[in-house]
C-alpha positions as CSV (number, residue, x, y, z in Angstrom):
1,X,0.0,0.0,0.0
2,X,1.0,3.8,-0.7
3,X,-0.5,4.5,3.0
4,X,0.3,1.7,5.0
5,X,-0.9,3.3,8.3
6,X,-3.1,1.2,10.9
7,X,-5.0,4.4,11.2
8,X,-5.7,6.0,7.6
9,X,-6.4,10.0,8.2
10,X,-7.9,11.9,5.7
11,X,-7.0,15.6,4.5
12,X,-8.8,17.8,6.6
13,X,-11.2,20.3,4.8
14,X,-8.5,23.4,4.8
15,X,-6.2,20.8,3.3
16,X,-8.5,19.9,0.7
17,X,-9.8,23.8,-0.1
18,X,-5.8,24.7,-0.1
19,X,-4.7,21.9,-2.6
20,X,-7.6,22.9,-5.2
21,X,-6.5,26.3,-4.7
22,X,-2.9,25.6,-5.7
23,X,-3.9,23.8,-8.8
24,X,-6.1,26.8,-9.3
25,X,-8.3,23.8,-10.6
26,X,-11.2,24.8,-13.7
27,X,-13.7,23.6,-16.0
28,X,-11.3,23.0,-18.4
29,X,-8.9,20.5,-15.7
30,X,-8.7,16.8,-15.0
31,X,-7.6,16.1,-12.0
32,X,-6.5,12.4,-10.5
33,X,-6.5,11.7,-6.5
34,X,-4.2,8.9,-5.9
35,X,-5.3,7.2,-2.8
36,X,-8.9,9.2,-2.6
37,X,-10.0,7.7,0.2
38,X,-13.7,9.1,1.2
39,X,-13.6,11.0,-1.7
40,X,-13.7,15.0,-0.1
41,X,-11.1,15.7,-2.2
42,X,-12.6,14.8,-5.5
43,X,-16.3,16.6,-4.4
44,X,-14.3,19.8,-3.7
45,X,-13.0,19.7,-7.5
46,X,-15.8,19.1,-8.7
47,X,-17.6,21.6,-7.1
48,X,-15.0,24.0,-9.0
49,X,-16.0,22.5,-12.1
50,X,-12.6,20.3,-12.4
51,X,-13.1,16.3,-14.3
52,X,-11.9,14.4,-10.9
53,X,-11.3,10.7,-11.0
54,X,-10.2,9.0,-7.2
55,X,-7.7,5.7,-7.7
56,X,-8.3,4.0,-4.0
57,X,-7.0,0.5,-3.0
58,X,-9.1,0.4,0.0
59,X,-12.5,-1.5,-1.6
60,X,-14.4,-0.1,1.8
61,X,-13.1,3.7,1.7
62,X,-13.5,3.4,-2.1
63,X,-17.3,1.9,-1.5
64,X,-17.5,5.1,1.2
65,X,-16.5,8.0,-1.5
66,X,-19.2,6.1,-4.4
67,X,-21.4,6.9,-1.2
68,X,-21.0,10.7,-0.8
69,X,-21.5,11.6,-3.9
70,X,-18.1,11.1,-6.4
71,X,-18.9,9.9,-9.6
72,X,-15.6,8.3,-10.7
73,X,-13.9,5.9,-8.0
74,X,-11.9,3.3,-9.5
75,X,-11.0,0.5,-6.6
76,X,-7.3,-0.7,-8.0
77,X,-3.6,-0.6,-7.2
78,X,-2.2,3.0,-8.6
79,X,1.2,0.9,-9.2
80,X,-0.4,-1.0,-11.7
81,X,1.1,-0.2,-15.2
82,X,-2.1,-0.6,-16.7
83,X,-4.7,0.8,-14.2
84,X,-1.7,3.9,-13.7
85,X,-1.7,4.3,-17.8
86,X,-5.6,4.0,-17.8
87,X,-6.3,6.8,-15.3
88,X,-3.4,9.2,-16.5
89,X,-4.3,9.8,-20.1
90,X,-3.7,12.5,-22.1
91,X,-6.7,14.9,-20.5
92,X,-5.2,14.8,-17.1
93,X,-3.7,18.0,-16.2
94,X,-3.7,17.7,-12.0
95,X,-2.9,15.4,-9.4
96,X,-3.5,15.5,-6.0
97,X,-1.1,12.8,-3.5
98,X,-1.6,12.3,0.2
99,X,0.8,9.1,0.5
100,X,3.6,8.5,2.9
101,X,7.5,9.3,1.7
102,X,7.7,5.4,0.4
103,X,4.4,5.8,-1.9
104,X,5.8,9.1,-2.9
105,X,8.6,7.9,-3.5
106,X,7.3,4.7,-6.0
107,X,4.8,7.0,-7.9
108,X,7.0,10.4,-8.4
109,X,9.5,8.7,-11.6
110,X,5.9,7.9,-13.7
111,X,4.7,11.5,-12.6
112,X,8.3,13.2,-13.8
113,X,8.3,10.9,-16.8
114,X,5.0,11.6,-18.0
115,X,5.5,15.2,-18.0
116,X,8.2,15.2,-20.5
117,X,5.3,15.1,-23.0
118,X,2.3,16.2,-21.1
119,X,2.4,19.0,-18.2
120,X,1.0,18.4,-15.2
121,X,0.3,19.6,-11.8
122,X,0.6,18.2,-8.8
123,X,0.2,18.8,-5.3
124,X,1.3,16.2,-2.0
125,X,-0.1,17.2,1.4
126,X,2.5,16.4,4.6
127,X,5.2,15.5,2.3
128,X,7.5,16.5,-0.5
129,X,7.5,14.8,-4.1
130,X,11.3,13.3,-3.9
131,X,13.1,14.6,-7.5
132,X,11.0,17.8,-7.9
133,X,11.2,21.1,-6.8
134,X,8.0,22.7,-5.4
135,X,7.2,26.2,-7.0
136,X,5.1,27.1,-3.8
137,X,4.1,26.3,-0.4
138,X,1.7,26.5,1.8
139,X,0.2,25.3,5.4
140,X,-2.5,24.6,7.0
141,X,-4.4,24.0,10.3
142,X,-7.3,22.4,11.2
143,X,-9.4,23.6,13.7
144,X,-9.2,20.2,15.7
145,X,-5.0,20.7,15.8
146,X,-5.1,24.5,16.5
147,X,-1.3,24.3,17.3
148,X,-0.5,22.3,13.8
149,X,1.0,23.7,10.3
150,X,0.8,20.3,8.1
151,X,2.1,21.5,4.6
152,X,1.0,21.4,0.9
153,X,3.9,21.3,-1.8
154,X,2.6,22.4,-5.1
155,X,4.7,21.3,-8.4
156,X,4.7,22.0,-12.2
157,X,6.0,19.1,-13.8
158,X,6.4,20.0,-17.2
159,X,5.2,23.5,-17.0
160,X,6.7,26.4,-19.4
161,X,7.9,29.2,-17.6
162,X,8.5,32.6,-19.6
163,X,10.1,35.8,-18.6
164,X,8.0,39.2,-18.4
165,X,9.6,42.7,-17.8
166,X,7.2,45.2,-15.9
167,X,8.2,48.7,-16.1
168,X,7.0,52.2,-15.7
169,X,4.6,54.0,-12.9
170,X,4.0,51.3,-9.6
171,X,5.3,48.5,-11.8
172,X,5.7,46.8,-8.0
173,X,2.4,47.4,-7.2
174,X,1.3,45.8,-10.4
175,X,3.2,42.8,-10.1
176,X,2.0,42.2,-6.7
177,X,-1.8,42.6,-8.2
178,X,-0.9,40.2,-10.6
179,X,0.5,37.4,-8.3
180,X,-2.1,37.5,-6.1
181,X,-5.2,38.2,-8.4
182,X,-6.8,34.6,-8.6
183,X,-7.3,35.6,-4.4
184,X,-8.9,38.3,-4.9
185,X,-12.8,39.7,-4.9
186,X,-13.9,42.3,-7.4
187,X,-14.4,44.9,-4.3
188,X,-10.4,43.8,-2.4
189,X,-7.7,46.2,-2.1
190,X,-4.5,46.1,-4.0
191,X,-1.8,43.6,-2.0
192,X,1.7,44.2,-0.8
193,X,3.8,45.5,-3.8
194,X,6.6,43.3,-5.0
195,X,9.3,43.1,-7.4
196,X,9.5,40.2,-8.9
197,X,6.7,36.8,-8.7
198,X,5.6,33.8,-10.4
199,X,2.4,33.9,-11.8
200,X,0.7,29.9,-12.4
201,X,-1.7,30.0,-14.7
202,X,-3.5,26.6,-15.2
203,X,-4.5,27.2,-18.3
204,X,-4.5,29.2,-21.2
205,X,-4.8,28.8,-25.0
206,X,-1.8,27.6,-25.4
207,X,-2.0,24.7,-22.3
208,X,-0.5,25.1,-19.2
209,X,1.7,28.3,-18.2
210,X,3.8,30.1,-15.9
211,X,5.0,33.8,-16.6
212,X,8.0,35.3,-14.1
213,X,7.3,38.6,-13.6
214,X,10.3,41.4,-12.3
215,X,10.6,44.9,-12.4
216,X,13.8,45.1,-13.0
217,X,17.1,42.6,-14.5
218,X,18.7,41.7,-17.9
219,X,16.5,40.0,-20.6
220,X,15.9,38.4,-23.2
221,X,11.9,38.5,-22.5
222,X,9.3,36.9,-23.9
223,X,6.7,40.0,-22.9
224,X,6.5,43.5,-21.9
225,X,4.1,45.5,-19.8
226,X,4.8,48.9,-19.8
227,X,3.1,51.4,-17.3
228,X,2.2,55.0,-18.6
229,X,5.0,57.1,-17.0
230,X,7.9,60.1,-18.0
231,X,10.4,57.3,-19.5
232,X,7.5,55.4,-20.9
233,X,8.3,56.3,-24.8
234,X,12.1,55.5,-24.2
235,X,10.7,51.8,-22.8
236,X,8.3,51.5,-25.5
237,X,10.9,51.9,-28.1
238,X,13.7,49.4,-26.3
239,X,10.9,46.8,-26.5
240,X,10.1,47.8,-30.1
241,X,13.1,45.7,-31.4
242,X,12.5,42.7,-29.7
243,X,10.4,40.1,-31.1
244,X,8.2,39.1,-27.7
245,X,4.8,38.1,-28.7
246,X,3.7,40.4,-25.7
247,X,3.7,44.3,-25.6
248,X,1.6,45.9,-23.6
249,X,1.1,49.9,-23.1
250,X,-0.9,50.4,-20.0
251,X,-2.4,53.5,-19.1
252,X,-3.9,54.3,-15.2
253,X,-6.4,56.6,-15.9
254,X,-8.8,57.1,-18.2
255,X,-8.6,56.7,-22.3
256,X,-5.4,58.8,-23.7
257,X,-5.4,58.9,-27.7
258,X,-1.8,59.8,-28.2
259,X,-0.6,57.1,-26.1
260,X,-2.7,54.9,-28.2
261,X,-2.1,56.0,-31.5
262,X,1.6,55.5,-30.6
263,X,1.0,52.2,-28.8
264,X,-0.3,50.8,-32.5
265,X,2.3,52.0,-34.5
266,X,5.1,50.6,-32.6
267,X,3.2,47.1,-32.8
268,X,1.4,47.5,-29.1
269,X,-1.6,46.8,-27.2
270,X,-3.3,49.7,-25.6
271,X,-4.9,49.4,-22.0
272,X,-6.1,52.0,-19.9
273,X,-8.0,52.0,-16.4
274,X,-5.7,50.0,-14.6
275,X,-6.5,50.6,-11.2
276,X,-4.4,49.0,-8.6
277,X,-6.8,50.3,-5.7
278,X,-8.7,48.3,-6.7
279,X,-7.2,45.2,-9.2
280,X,-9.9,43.7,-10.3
281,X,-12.6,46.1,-10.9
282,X,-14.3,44.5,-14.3
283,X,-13.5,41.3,-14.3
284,X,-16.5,40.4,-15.0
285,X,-17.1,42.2,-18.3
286,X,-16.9,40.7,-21.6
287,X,-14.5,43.9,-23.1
288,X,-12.0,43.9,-20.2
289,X,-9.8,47.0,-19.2
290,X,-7.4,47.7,-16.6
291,X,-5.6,44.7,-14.8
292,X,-8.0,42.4,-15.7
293,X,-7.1,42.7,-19.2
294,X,-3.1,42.7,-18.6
295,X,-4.1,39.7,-16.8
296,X,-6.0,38.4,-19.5
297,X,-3.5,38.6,-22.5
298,X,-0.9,36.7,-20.3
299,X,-3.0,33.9,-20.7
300,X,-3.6,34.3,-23.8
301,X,-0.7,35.3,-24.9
302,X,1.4,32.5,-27.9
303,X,4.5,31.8,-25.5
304,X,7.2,29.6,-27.3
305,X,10.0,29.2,-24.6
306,X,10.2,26.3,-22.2
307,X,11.8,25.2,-19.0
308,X,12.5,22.0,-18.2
309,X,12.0,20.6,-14.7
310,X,14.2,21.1,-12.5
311,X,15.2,18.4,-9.9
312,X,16.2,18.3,-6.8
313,X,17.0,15.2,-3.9
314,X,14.4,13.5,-2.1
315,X,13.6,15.0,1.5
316,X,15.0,12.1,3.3
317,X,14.1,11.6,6.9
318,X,11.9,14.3,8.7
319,X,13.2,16.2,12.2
320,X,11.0,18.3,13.9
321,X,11.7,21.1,16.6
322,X,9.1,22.1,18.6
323,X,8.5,23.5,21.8
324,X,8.4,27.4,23.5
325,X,12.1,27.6,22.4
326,X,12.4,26.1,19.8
327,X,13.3,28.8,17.3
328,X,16.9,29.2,18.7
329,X,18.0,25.4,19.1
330,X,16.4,25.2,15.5
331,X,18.3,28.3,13.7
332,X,21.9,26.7,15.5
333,X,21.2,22.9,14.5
334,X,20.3,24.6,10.8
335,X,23.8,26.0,11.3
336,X,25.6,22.6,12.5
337,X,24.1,21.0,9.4
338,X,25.2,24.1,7.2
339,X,21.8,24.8,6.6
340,X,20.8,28.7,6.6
341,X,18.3,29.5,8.6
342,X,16.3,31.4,7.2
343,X,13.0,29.7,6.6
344,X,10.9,27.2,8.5
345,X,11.6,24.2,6.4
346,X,15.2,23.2,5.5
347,X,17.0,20.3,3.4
348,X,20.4,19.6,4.5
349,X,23.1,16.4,3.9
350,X,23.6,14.5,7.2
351,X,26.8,12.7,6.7
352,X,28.9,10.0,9.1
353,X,31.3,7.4,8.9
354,X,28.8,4.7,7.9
355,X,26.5,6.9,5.3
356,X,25.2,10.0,3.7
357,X,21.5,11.1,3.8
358,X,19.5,14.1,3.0
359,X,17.9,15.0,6.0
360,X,14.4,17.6,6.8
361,X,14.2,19.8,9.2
362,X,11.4,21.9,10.2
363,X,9.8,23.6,12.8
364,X,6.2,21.3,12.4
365,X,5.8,17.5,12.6
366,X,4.3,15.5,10.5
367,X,3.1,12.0,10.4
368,X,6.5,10.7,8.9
369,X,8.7,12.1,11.4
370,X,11.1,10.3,12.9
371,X,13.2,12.2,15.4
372,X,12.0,15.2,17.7
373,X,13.9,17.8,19.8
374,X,11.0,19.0,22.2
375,X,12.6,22.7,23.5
376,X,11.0,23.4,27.0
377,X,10.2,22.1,29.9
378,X,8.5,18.9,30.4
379,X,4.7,19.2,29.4
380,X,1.4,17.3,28.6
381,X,2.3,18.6,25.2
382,X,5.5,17.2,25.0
383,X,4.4,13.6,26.1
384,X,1.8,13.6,24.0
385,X,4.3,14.4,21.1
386,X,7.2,11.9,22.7
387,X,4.4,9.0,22.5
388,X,4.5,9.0,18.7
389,X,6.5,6.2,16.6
390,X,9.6,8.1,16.9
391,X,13.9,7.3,16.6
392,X,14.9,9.6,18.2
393,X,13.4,11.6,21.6
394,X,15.6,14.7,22.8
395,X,14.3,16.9,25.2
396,X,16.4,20.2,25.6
397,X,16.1,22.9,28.3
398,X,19.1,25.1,29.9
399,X,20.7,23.8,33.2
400,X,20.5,20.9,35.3
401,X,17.2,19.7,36.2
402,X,16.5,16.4,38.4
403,X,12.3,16.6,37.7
404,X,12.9,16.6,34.1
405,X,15.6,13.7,34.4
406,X,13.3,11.5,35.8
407,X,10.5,11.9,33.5
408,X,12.1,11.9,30.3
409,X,13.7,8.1,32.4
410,X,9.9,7.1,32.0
411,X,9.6,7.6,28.5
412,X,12.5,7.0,27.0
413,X,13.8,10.3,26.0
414,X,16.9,11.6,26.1
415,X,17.7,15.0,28.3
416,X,20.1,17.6,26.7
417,X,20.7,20.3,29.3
418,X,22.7,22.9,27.8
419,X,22.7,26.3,26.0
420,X,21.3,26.4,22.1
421,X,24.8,26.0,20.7
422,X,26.0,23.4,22.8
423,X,22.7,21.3,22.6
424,X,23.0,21.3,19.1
425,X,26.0,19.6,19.0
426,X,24.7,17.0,21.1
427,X,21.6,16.8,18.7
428,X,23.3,16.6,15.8
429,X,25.0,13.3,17.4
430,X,22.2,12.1,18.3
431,X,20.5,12.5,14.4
432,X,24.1,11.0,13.3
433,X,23.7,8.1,15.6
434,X,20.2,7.3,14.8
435,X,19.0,4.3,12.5
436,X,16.5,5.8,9.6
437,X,14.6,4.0,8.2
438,X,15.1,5.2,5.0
439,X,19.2,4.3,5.4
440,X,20.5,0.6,6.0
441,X,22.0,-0.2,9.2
442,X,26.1,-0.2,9.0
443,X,27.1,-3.8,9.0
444,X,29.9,-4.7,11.5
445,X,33.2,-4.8,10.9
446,X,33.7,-8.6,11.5
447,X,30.9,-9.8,9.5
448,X,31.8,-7.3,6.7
449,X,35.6,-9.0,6.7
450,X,34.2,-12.7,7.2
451,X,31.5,-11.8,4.5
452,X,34.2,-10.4,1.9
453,X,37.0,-13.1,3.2
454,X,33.8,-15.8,1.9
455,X,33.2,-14.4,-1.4
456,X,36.8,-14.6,-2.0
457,X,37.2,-18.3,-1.4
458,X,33.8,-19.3,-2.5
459,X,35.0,-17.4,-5.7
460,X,38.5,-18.4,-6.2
461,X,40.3,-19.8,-8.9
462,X,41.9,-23.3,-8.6
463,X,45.6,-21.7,-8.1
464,X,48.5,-23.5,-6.6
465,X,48.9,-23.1,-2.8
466,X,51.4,-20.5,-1.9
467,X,54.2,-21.8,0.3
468,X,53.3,-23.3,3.9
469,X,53.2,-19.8,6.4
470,X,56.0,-20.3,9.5
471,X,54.0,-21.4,12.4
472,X,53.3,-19.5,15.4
473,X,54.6,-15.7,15.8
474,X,52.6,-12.8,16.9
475,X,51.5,-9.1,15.8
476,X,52.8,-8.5,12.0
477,X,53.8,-12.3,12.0
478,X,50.6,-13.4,13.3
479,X,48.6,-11.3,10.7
480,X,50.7,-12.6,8.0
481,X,50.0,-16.3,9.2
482,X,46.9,-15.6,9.1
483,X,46.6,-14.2,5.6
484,X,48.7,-17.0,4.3
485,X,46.3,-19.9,5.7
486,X,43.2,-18.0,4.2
487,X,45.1,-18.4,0.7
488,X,45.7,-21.8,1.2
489,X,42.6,-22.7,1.8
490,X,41.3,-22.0,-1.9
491,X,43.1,-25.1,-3.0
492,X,41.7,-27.2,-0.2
493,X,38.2,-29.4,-1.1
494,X,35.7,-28.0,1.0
495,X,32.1,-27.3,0.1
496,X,30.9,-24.2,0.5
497,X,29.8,-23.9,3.9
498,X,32.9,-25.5,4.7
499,X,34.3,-22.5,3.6
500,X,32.3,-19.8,5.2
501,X,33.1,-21.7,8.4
502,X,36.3,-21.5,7.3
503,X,36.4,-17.7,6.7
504,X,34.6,-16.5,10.0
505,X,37.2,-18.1,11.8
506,X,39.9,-16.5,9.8
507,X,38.8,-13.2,10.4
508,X,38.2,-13.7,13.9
509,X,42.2,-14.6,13.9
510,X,42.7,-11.6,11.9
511,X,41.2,-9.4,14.0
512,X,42.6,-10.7,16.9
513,X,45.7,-10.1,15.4
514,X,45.1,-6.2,14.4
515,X,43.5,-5.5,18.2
516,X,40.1,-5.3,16.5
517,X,37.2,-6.2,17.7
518,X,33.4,-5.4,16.9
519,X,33.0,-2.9,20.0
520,X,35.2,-0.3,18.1
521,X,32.8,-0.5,14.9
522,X,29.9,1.6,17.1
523,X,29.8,5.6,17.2
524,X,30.9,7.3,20.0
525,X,28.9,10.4,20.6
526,X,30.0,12.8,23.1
C-alpha cells in the first residue's frame, strides 16, 4: 500500500480547499486523486468545475467515497502499469497525492516521466514529491490541531515558464496585483507591492503556463508591460526591437489617444483604467480593461520558450523542533548542518562514517517524522508528542534539572541540558547516531571481513597453494600467518559452507591479530 498506516487519516477540509487552490483547478482540468479515500477531495473539485477521478486500493473507503456523492472511484492498485496508464491519459492535467514518503517515492519517476510530453500539476499534502522542486508552499491548520502547520507542496512538472519585464509608474504594485489576483474579490484592495513573482496560470490557450514577472534585471523577454509614466516612450521603443509576442502599453487613468495611437504603431496593445486600488474592478465584463485585461493577455498570450523541470534530492528523513524555544535550538542545528536558517523548512546532507543522507528539518511535525527535539520544559504537550512512533526523543532545556531527568527516564527520551549551541551539538550526534529508516543499518566490521574473506574463497580460482606460512609468531607475524592460511585454503576441497566456516574463523584470527574487535565499529557520541 501507498499509505500503510493502521490508522488511515484523511486531508482535513482546509487541506482539501488549499490543494484545489494551488492547482487553481477549472472547468477545463482533470484532475486524479491517488489514494482518494472518502472521496472529499474529488467533491471539492468538482464543485469547481474540475473532471476528478479518485484511484483507491481500500475496496471499503473506495465503496465510502461512491457513497457521498463522487462519480468516478476506481478500486485498484495505482502501481499497476495498466490501471496507472488507464487513469493518466492525455486529458489529465492535475494530481493530488496524500501518500507516505515510500508511496511518494514509488509514484513520483511515472509523474516526472510523463510530463516530458504532457504537463502536469501536482500537489502532495504532509510530504514533498522526492526529485521535484515545489514552486510554492503552503500550510494549514485544522481547527481540531489549533497548534499544527501540516504542509501542501505544489509542483509544475512539465510546465513552461516565460520571462516578463514590468516597467513604468507602480510597476511593484502591479506585479504584486498580478500574483495575487486569482485571491482576490472584485471589491479587495491592492496587495503588498513586489518586485519580482511567479504567476501559475493553469491554463490558457496555449495549455499550461507560468510567466515570471520582475521589475527590473537583464532580458531576453518573452513579454513587456509597460506602465504609462515620463520614460515610458524611451521603454516603448527598447521593447520595439525585440520580437516578444507580448507588448503591452498600459495607461492608469482614463482613455489617452496619443498614447494609443503610438501604442499601435510601434506594434502594441493599448490598455487603460488599470487601477491598482482596486485590481480587479471588471473582471467580470466581456471587453475587459485595466488589470483584468493585462491579466488576460498573459494567458492568452502564444508563448514559445520552455523550462524543463528542474530536480532536486528526495527530502530524506523528517526532524522536527518544537516546543516554547524552539526557534533558537532550530536556527543553531540549521547551522551545525550548514543549513541557513532562514525559513521554517530546511534540506540539508547528514553525513557520518557509515553513510550519507538528506535529511528535513522543520519547525512542524508531521506523520512521517522520525526524530523530535521537544525545546521546553517537560509538558502534557511534549508527552503527548514523545508518544508518537519516533527514533529519536531529545528533550532540551538550559541547566540541570533532576524533575525533568526522571521523566524523560519514564519515556525513554533523552535530556540535553545545555545552551542552544552546545545542545545542538549533542543533537546533531544524536540525528548521526540514529538508524533511519530510510538508510541501512552499518554492517559490523567482523561480519563485513568474514563476508568479503567468503566471497573470495567461495570465488576463487583453482591456483597452486602459496608456500606453507611459519608457524606461530605474533602481531605482523601473526597477521601474516593468518593471511597465508586463508590463501591456502582455496586449494583445499571443502564445500561451500565449509568454507564460510572457514572464513569467519579466519577473520576472527585476523582481527585478533590487528586488536580489532566489533565494539570499536559503534559511534561514539559525546
Amino acid at each position: 500500500m501507498l499509505a500503510p498506516r493502521k490508522t488511515l487519516w484523511s486531508t482535513p477540509g482546509v487541506g482539501v480547499e488549499a490543494a484545489c487552490q494551488l492547482l487553481r483547478l477549472g472547468a477545463q482540468d482533470k484532475v486524479i486523486d491517488v489514494g482518494c479515500g472518502d472521496g472529499r477531495f474529488l467533491l471539492e473539485a468538482a464543485k469547481r468545475g474540475a473532471s476528478a477521478v479518485g484511484l483507491e486500493i481500500d475496496a471499503e473507503r473506495a465503496e465510502a467515497a461512491r457513497a457521498n456523492g463522487c462519480v468516478d472511484v476506481r478500486t485498484c492498485n495505482a502501481l499497476d502499469e495498466a490501471e496507472w496508464s488507464k487513469a493518466f491519459d492525455d486529458g489529465v492535467t492535475c494530481a493530488f497525492l496524500y501518500l507516505v514518503p515510500r508511496g511518494l517515492r514509488l509514484v513520483a519517476p511515472r509523474l516526472i516521466e510523463r510530463s516530458k510530453t504532457k504537463p502536469i500539476r501536482v500537489v502532495t499534502y504532509m510530504a514533498p514529491l522526492p526529485g521535484a522542486k515545489y514552486v510554492e508552499k503552503t500550510t494549514v491548520t485544522p481547527a481540531h490541531q489549533p497548534s499544527a502547520a501540516w504542509p501542501l507542496y505544489a509542483y509544475d512538472l512539465g510546465v513552461a515558464t516565460v520571462k516578463v519585464c514590468v516597467v513604468g509608474r507602480d510597476a511593484s504594485l502591479v506585479v504584486g496585483a498580478i500574483a495575487r489576483y486569482h485571491l482576490l474579490q472584485e471589491d479587495d484592495k491592492a496587495p503588498q507591492p513586489v518586485d519580482e513573482a511567479v504567476v501559475r496560470f493553469p491554463r490558457t490557450r496555449y495549455g499550461v503556463m507560468n510567466v515570471s514577472l520582475h521589475t527590473s534585471g537583464e532580458g531576453p523577454f518573452a513579454g513587456y508591460i509597460v506602465l504609462a509614466s515620463e520614460r515610458w516612450k524611451d521603454y516603448v521603443t527598447a521593447a520595439h526591437t525585440s520580437d516578444a509576442p507580448l507588448r503591452l502599453l498600459a495607461d492608469a487613468g482614463a482613455f489617452n489617444a496619443d498614447h494609443a495611437r503610438c501604442a499601435v504603431q510601434v506594434d502594441f496593445e493599448y490598455v487603460h483604467g488599470v487601477d491598482v486600488s482596486r485590481p480587479k474592478k471588471g473582471c467580470d465584463e466581456r471587453d475587459k480593461d485595466g488589470l483584468p485585461r493585462i491579466v488576460e493577455a498573459l494567458r492568452e498570450a502564444d508563448w514559445a520558450s520552455t523550462t524543463p523541470v528542474e530536480a532536486e534530492e528526495p527530502a530524506g528523513p523528517h526532524v522536527a523542533v518544537l516546543g516554547p524555544d524552539a526557534l533558537p535550538l532550530y536556527r543553531a542545528l540549521c547551522l551545525k548542518l550548514s543549513a541557513a536558517p532562514v525559513d521554517d523548512v530546511h534540506t540539508c546532507t547528514l553525513s557520518t562514517k557509515y553513510y550519507e543522507t538528506p535529511l528535513t528539518l522543520s519547525l512542524a511535525s508531521t506523520p512521517e517524522t522520525e526524530a523530535l527535539v521537544y525545546c521546553g520544559p517537560p509538558s502534557s504537550e511534549a508527552a503527548a508528542l514523545f508518544a508518537n512512533n519516533l527514533k529519536t526523543r531529545l528533550l532540551v532545556v538550559q541547566g540541570y534539572d533532576t524533575a525533568a531527568r526522571e521523566w524523560c527516564a519514564a519515556r525513554g527520551v533523552e535530556l540535553v541540558s545545555e545552551a542552544p549551541a552546545a545542545a545542538a551539538a549533542r543533537c546533531r550526534g544524536a540525528l548521526e547516531a540514529t538508524l533511519w529508516s530510510t538508510v541501512a543499518p552499518p554492517e559490523p566490521a567482523a561480519a563485513r571481513v568474514s563476508r568479503e574473506l567468503s566471497d573470495h574463497l567461495v570465488n576463487a580460482s583453482d591456483s597452486p597453494p602459496p608456500p606453507p606460512p611459519p608457524p606461530g609468531g605474533s602481531g605482523v607475524d601473526a597477521f601474516e600467518a593468518a593471511v597465508d592460511a586463508a590463501r591456502a585454503t582455496c586449494a583445499e576441497s571443502l564445500s561451500d559452507e565449509a568454507r564460510r566456516e572457514r572464513a569467519a574463523d579466519v577473520a576472527t584470527k585476523l582481527l585478533g591479530a590487528l586488536g580489532v574487535g566489533d565494539e570499536s565499529d559503534s559511534d561514539s557520541v559525546t
